[in-house]
C-alpha positions in Angstrom: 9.3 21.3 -67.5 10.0 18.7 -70.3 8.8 15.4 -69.1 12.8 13.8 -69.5 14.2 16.0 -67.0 11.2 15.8 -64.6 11.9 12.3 -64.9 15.8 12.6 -64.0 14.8 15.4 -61.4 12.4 12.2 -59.8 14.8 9.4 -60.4 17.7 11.5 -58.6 15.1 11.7 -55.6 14.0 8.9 -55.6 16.7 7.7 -53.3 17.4 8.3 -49.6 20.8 8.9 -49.7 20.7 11.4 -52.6 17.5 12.6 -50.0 19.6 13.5 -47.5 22.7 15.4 -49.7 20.0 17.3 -51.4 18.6 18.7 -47.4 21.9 19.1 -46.4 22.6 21.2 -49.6 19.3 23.5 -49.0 21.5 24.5 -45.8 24.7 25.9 -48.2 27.3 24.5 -50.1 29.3 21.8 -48.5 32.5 19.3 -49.4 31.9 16.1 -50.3 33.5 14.5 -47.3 30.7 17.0 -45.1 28.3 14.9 -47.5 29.6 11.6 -47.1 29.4 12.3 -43.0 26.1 11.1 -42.2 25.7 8.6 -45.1 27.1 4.8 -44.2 28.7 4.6 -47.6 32.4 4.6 -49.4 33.3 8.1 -50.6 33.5 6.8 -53.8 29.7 5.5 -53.5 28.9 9.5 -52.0 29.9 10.8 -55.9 28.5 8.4 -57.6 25.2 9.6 -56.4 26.2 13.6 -56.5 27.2 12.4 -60.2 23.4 11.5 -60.4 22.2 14.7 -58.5 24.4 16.4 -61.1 22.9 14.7 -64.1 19.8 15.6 -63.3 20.7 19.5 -62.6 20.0 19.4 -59.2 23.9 20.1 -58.0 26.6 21.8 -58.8 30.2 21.3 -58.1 33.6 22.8 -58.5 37.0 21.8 -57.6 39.3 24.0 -55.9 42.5 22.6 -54.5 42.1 18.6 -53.1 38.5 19.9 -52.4 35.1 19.6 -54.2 32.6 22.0 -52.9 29.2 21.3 -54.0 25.8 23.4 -54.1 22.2 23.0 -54.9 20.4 24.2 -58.2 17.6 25.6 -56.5 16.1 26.4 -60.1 15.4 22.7 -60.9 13.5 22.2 -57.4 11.6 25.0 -58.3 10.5 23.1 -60.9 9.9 20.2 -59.7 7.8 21.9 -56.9 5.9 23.6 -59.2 4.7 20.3 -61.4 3.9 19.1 -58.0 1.9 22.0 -56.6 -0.3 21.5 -60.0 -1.1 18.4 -59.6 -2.0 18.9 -56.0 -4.0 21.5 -57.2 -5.5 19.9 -59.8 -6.1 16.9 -57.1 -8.2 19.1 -55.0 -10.3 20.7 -56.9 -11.2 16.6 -58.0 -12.1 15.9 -54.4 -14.1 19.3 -53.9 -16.3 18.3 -56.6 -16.6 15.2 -55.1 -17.5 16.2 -51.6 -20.0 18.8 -53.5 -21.6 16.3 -55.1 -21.6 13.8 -51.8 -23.4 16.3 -49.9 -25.4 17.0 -52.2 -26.4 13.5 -53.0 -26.8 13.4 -49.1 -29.2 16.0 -49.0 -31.4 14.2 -51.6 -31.4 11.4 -49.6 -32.1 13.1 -46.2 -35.5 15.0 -48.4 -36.7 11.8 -49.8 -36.8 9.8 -45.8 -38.5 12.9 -44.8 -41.0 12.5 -47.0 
């Protein structure tokens, strides 16, 4: 994933509100009103932030009739998910090689009192 739209994908995240339209999303398309429900915010606030979510290729919407029915892009999640499983990854193979070498160095220790 290019670093740019990792960075939108995290900035579109980052906040709560946007949070919570992207969980209700995982769940199946909904309206925007259906989005705004939960949130204590105008309507007009709501699309300003599903403009963000759509910026960053995380939503999708179309318009049929008065109403704007919005879904998630599951593919950018993906992603997301997957920079974040690497660096998890990557993380704890860090810390194995740490405790390895802790115990280790622990074992040393314990040898050298017995001695």
């Amino acid at each position: 994933m290019q670093a740019e739209t990792l960075d939108r994908t995290f900035h579109a995240l980052a906040d709560p509100a946007r949070r919570t339209m992207v969980g209700r999303l995982t769940l199946g398309p909904a309206s925007v009103s259906e989005l705004a429900a939960p949130l204590a915010m105008s309507l007009s606030a709501v699309v300003q932030h599903l403009a963000v979510l759509e910026e960053a290729g995380l939503v999708r919407s179309e318009k049929i009739g008065r109403v704007r029915t919005c879904r998630i892009e599951g593919a950018r999640l993906r992603a997301a998910e997957d920079w974040l499983v690497r660096r998890r990854v990557e993380w704890e193979r860090r810390l194995d090689r740490l405790g390895a070498f802790l115990d280790a160095e622990d074992g040393r220790q314990k040898k050298r009192r017995k001695r």
